[in-house]
PDB file as gemmi writes it, atoms N, CA and C in Angstrom:
CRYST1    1.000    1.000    1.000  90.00  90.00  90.00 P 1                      
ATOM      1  N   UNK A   1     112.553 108.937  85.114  1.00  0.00           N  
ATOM      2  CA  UNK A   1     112.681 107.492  85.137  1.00  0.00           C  
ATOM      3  C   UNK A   1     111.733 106.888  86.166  1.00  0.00           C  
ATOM      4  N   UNK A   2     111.837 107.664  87.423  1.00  0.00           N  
ATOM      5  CA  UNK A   2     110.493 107.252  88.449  1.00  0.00           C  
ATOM      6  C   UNK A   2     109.668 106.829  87.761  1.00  0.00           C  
ATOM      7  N   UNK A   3     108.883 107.871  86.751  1.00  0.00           N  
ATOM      8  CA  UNK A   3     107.383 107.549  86.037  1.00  0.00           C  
ATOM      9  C   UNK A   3     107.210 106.653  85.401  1.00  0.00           C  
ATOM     10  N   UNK A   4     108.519 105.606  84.614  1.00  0.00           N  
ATOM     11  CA  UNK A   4     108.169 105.045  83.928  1.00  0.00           C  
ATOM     12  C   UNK A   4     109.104 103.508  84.813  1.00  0.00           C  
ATOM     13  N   UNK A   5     108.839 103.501  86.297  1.00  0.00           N  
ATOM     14  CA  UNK A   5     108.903 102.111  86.608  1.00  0.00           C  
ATOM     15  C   UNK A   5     107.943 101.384  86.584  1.00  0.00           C  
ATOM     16  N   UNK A   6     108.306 100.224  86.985  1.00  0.00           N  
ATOM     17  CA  UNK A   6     106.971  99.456  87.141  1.00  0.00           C  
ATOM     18  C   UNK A   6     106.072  99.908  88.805  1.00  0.00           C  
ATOM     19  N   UNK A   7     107.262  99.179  89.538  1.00  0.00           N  
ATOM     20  CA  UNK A   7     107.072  99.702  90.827  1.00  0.00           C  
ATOM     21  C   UNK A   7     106.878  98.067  91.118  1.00  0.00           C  
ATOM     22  N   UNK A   8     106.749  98.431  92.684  1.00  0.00           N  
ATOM     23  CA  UNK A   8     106.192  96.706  93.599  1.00  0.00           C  
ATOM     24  C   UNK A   8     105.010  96.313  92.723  1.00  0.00           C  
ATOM     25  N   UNK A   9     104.529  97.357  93.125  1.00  0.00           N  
ATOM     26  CA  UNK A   9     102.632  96.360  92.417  1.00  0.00           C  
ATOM     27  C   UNK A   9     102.630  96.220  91.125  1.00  0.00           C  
ATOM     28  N   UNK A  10     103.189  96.740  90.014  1.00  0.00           N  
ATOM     29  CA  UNK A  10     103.716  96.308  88.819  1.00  0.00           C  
ATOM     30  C   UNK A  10     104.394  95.194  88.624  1.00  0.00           C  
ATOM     31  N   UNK A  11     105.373  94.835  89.270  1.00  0.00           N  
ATOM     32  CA  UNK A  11     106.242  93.815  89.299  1.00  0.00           C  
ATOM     33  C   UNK A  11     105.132  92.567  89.903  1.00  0.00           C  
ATOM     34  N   UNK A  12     104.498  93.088  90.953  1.00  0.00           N  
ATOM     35  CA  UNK A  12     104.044  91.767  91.096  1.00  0.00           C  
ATOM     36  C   UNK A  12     102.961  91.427  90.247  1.00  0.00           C  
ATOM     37  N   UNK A  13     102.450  92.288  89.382  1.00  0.00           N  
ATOM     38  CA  UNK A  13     100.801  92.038  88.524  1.00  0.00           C  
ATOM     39  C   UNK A  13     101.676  91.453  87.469  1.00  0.00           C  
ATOM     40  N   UNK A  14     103.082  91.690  86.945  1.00  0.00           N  
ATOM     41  CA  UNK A  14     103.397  90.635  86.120  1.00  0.00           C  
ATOM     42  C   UNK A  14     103.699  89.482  86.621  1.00  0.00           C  
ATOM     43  N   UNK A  15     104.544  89.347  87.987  1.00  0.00           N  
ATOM     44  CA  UNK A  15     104.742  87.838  88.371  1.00  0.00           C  
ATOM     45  C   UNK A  15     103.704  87.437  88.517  1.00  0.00           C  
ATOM     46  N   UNK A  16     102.246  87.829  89.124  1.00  0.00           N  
ATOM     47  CA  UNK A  16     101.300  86.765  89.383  1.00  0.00           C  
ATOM     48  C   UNK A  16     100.379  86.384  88.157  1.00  0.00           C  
ATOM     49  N   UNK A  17     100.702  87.073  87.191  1.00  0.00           N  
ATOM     50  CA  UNK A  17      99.753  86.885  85.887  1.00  0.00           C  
ATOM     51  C   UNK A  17      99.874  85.655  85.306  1.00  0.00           C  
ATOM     52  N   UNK A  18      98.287  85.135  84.879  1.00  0.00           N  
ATOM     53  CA  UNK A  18      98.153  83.948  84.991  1.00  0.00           C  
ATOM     54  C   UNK A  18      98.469  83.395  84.027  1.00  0.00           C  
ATOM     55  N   UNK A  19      99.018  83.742  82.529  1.00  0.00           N  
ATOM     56  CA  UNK A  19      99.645  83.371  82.066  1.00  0.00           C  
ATOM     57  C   UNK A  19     100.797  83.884  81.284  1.00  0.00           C  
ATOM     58  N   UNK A  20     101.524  83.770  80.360  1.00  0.00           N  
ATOM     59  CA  UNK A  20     102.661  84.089  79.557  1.00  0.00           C  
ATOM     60  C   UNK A  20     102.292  85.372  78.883  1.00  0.00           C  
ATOM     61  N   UNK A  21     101.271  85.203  77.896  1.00  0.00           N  
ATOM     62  CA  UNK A  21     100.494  85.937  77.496  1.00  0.00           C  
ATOM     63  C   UNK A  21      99.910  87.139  78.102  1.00  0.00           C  
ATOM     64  N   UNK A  22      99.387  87.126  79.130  1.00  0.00           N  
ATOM     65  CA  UNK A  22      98.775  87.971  79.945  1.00  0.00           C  
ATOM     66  C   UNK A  22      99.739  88.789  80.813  1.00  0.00           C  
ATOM     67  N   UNK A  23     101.456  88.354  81.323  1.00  0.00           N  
ATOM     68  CA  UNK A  23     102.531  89.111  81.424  1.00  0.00           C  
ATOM     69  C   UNK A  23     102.982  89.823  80.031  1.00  0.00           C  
ATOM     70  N   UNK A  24     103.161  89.588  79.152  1.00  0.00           N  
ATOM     71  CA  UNK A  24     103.636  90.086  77.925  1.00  0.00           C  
ATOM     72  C   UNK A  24     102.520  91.267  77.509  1.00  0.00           C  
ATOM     73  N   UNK A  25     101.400  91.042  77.509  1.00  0.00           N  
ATOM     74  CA  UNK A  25     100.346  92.250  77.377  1.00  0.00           C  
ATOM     75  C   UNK A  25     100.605  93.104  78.286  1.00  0.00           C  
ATOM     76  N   UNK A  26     100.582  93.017  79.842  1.00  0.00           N  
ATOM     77  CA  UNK A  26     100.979  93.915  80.784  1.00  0.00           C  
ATOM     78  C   UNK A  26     102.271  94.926  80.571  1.00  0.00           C  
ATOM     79  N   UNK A  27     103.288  94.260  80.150  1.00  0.00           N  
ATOM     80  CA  UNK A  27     104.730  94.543  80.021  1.00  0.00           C  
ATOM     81  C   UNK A  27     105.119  95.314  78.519  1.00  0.00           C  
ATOM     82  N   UNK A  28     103.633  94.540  77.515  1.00  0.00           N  
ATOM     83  CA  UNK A  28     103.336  95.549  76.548  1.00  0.00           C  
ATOM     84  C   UNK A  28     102.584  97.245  76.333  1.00  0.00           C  
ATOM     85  N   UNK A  29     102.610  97.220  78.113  1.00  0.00           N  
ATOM     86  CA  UNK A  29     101.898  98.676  77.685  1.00  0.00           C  
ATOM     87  C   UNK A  29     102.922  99.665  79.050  1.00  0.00           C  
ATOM     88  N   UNK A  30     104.051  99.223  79.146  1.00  0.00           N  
ATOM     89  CA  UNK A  30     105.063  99.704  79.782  1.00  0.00           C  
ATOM     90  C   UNK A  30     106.576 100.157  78.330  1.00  0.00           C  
ATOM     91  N   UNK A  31     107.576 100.783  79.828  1.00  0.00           N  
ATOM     92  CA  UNK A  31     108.877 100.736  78.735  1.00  0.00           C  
ATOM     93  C   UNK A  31     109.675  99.848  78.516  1.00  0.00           C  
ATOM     94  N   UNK A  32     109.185  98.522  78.813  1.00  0.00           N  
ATOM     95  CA  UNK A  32     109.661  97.629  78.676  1.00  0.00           C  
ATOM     96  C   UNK A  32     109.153  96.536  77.248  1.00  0.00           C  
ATOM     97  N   UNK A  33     108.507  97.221  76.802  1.00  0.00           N  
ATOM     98  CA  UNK A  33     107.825  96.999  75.673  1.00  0.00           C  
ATOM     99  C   UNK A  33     108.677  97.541  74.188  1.00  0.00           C  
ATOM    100  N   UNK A  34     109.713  98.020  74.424  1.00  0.00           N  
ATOM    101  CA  UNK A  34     110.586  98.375  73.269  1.00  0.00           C  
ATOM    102  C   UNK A  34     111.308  97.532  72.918  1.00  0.00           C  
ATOM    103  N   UNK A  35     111.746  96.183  73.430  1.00  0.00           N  
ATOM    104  CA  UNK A  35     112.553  94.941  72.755  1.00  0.00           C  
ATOM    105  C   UNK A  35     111.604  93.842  72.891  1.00  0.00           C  
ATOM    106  N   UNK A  36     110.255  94.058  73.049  1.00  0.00           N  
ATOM    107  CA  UNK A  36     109.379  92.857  72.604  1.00  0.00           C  
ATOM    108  C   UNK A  36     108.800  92.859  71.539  1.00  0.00           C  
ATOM    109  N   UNK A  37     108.657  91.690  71.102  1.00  0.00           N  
ATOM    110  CA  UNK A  37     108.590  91.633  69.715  1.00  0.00           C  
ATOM    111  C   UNK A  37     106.435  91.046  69.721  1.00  0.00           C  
ATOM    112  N   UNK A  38     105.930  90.887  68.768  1.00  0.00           N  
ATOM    113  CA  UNK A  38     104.867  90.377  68.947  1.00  0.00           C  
ATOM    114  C   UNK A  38     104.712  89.069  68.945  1.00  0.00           C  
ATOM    115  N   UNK A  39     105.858  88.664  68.889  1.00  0.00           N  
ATOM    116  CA  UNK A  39     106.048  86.487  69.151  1.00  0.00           C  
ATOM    117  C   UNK A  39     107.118  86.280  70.120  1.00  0.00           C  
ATOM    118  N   UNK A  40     107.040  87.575  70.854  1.00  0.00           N  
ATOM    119  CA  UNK A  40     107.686  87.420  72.251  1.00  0.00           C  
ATOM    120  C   UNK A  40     107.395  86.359  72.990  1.00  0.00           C  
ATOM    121  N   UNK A  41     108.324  85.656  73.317  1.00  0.00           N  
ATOM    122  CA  UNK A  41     108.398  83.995  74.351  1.00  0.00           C  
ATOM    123  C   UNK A  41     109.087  84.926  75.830  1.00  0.00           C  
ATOM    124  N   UNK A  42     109.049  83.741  76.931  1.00  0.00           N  
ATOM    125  CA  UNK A  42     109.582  83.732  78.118  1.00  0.00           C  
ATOM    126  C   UNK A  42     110.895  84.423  78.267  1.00  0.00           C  
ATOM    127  N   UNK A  43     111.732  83.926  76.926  1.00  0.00           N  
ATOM    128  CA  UNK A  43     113.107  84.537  76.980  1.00  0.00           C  
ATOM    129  C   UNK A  43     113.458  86.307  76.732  1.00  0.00           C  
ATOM    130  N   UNK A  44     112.524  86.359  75.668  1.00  0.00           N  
ATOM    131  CA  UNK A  44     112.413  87.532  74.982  1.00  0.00           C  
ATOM    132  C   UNK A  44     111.998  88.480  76.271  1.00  0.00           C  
ATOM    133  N   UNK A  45     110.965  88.038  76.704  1.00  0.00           N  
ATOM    134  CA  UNK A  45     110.767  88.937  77.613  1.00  0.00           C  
ATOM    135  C   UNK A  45     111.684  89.312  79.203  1.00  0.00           C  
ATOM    136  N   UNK A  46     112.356  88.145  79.418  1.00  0.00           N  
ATOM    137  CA  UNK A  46     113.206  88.499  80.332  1.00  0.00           C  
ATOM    138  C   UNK A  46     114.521  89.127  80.107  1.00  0.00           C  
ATOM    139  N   UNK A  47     114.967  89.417  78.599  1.00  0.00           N  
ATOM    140  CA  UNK A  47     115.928  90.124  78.126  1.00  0.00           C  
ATOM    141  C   UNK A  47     115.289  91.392  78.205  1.00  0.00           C  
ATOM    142  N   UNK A  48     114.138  91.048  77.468  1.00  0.00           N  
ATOM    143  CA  UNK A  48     113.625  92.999  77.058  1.00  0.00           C  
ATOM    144  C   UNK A  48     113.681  93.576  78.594  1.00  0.00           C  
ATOM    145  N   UNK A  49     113.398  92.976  79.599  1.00  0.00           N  
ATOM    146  CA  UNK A  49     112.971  93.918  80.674  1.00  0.00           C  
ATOM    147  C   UNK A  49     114.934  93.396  81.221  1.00  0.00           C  
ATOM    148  N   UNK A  50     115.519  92.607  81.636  1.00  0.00           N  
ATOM    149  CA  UNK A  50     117.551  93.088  81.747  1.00  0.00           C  
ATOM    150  C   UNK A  50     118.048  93.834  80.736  1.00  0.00           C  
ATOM    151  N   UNK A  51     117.409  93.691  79.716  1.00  0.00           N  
ATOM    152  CA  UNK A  51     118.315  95.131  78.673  1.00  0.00           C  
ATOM    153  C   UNK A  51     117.512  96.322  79.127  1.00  0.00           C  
ATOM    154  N   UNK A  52     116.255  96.956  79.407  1.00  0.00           N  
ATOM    155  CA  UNK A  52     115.750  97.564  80.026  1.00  0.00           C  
ATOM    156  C   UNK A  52     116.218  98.451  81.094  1.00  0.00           C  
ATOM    157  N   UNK A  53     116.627  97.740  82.053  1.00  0.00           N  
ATOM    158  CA  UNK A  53     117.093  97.765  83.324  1.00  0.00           C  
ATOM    159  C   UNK A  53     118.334  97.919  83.618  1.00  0.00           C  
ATOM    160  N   UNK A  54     119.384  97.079  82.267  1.00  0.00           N  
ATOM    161  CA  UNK A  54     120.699  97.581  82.115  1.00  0.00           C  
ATOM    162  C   UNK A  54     120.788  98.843  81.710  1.00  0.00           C  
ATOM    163  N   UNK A  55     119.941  99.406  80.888  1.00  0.00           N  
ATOM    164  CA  UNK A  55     119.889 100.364  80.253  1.00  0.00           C  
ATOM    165  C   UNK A  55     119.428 101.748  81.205  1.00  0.00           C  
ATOM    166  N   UNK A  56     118.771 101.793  82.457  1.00  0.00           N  
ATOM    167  CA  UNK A  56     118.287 102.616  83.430  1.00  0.00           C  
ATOM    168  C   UNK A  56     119.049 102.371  84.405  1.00  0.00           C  
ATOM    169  N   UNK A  57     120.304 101.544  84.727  1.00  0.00           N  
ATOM    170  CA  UNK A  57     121.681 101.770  85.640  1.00  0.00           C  
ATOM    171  C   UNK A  57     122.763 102.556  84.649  1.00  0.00           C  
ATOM    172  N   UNK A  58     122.548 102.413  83.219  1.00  0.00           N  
ATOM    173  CA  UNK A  58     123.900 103.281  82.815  1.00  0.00           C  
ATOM    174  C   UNK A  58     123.319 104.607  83.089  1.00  0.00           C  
ATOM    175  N   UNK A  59     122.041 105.244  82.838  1.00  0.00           N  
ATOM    176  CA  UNK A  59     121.618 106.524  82.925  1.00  0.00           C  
ATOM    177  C   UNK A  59     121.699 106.992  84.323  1.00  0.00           C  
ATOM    178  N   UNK A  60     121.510 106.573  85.542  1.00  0.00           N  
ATOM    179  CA  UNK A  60     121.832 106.445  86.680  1.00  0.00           C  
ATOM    180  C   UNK A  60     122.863 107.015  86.772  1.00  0.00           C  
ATOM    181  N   UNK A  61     124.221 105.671  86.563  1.00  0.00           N  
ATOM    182  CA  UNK A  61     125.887 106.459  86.585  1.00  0.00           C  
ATOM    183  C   UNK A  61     125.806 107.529  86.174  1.00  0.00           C  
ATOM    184  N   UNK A  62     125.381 107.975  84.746  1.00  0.00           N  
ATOM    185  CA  UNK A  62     125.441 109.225  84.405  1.00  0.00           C  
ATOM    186  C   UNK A  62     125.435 110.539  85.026  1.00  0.00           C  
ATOM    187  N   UNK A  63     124.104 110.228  86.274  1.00  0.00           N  
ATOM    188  CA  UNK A  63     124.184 111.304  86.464  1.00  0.00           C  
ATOM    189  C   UNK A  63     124.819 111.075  88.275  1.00  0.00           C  
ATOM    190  N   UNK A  64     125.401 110.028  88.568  1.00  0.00           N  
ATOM    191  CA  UNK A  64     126.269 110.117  89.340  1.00  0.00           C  
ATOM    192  C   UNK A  64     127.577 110.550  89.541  1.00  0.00           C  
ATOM    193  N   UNK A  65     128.007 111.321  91.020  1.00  0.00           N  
ATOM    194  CA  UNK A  65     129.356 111.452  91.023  1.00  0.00           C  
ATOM    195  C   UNK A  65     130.109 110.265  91.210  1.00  0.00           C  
ATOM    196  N   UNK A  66     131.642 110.218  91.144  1.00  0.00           N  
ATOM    197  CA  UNK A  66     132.460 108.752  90.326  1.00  0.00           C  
ATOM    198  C   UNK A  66     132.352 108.197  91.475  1.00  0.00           C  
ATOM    199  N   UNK A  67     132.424 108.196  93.114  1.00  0.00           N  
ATOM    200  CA  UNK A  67     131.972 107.105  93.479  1.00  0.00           C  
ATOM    201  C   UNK A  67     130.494 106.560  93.610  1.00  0.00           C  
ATOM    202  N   UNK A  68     129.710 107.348  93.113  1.00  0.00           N  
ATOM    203  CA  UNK A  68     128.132 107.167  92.944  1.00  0.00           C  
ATOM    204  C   UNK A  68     127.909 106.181  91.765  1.00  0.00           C  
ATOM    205  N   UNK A  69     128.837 106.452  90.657  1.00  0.00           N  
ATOM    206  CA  UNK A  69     128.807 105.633  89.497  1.00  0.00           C  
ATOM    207  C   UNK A  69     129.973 104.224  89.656  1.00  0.00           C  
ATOM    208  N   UNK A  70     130.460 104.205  90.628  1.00  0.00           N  
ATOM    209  CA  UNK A  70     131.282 102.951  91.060  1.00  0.00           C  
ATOM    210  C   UNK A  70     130.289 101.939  91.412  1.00  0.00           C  
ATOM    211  N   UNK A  71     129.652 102.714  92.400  1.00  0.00           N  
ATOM    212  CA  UNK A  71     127.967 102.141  93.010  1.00  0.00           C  
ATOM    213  C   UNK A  71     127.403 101.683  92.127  1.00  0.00           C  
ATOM    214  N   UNK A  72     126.731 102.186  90.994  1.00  0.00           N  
ATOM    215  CA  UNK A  72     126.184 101.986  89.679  1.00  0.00           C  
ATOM    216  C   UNK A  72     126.323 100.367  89.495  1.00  0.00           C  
ATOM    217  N   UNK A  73     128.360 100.800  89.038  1.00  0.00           N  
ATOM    218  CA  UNK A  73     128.784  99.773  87.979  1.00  0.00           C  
ATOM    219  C   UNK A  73     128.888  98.676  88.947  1.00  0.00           C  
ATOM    220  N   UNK A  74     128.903  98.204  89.839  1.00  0.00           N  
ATOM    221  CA  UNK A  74     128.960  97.119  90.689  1.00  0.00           C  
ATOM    222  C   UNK A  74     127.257  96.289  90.607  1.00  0.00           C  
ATOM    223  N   UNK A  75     126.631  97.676  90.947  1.00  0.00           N  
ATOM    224  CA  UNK A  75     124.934  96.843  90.403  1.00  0.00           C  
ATOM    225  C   UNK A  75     124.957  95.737  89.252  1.00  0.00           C  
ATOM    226  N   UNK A  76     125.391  97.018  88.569  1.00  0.00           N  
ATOM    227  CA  UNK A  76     125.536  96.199  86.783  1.00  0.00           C  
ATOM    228  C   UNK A  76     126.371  95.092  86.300  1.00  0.00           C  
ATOM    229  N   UNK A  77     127.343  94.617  87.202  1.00  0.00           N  
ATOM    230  CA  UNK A  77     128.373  93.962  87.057  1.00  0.00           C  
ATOM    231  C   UNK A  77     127.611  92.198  86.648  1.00  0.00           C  
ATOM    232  N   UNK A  78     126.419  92.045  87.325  1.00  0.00           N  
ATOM    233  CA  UNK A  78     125.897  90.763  87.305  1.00  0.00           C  
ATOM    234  C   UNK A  78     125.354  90.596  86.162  1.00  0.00           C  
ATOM    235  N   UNK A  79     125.214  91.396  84.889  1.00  0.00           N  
ATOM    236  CA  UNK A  79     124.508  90.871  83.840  1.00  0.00           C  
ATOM    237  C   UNK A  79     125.539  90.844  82.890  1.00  0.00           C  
ATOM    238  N   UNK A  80     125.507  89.772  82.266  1.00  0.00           N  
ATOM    239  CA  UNK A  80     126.163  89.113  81.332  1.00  0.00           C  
ATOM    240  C   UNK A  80     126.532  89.843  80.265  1.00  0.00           C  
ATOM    241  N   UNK A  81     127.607  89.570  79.714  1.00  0.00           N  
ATOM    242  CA  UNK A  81     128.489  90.560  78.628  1.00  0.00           C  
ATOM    243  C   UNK A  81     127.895  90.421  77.467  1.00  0.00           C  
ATOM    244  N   UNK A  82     126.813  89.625  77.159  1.00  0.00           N  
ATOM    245  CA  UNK A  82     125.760  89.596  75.975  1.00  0.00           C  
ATOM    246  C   UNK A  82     124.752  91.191  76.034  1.00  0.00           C  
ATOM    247  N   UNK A  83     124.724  91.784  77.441  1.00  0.00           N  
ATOM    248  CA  UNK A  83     123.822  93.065  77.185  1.00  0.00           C  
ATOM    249  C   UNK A  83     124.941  94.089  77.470  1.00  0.00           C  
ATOM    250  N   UNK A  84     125.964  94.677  76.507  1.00  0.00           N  
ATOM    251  CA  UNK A  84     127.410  95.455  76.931  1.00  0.00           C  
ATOM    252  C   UNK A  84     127.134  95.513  75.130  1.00  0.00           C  
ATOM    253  N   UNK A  85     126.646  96.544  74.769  1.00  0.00           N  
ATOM    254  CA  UNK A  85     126.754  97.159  73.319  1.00  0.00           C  
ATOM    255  C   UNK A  85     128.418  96.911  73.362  1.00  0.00           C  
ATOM    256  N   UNK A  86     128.554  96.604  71.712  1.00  0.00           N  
ATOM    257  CA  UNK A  86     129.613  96.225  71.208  1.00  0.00           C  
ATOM    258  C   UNK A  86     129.624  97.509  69.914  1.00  0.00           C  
ATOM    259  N   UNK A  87     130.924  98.335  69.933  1.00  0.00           N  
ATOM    260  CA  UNK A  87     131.149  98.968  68.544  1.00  0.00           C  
ATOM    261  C   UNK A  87     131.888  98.170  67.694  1.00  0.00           C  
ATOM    262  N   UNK A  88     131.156  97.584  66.361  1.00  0.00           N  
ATOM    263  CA  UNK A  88     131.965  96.465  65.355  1.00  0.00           C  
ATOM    264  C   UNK A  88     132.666  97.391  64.694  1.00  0.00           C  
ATOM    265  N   UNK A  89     134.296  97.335  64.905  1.00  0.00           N  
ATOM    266  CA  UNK A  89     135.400  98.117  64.195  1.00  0.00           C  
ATOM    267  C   UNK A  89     136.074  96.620  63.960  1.00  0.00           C  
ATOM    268  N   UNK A  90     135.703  97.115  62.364  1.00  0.00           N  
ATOM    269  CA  UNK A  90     137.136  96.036  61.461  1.00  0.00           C  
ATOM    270  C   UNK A  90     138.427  95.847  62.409  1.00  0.00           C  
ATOM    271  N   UNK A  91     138.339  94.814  61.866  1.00  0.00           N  
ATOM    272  CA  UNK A  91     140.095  94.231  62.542  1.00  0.00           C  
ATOM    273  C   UNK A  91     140.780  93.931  61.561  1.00  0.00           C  
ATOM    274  N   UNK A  92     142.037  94.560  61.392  1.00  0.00           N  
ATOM    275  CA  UNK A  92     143.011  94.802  60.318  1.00  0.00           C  
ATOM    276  C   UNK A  92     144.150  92.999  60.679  1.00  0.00           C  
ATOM    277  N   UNK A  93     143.914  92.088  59.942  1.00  0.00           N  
ATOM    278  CA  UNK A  93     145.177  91.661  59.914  1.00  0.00           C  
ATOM    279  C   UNK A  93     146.271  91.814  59.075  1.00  0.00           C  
ATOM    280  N   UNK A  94     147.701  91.734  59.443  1.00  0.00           N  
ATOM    281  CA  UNK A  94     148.404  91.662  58.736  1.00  0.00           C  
ATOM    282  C   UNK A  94     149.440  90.300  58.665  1.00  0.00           C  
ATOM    283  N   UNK A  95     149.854  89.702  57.676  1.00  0.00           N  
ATOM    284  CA  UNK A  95     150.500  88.691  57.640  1.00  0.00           C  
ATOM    285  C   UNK A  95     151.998  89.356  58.113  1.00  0.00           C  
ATOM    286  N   UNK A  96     152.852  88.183  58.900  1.00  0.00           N  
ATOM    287  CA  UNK A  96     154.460  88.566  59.399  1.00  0.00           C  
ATOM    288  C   UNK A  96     154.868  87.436  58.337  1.00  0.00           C  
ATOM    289  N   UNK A  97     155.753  88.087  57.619  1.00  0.00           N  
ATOM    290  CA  UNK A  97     156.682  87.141  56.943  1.00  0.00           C  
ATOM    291  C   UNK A  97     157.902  86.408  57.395  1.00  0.00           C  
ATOM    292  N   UNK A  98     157.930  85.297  56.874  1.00  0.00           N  
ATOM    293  CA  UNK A  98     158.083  84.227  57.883  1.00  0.00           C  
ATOM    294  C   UNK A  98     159.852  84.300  57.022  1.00  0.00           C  
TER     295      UNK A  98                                                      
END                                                                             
């Protein structure tokens, strides 16, 4: 996972890049380039790289012991329940007769 950060000077050659375009090319030749799309906007790209990043704290826990992965999940706690894979299992209703 080391190999495939950005790092400081990565991070900053995308913040200082001079335009939208010219971050998205950068970020296109990283692993953060797997949820960008090629009409990737501002948004797109700040998901692809928090789903990214959510995605390199669960592997983390993994290979932490449980208070190492407590550590983890507290990191992770700040991103929004929109990046928390969902398994879609039918929901059975049943009517109560009245």
């Amino acid at each position: 996972m080391l190999s495939r950060c950005l790092g400081a000077s990565g991070a900053q050659d995308v913040a200082g890049a001079a335009t939208l375009d010219d971050a998205l090319r950068y970020l296109g030749s990283t692993p953060y380039r797997h949820d960008l799309g090629s009409e990737a906007g501002l948004a797109d790209a700040q998901r692809a790289v928090s789903t990214t990043l959510l995605w390199h704290l669960r592997v983390l826990a993994g290979w932490q012991p449980r208070a190492g992965a407590a550590a983890v999940r507290l990191l992770a706690s700040g991103f929004p329940v929109q990046h928390t894979p969902v398994q879609h299992t039918p929901v059975h209703h049943t009517e109560v007769a009245s």
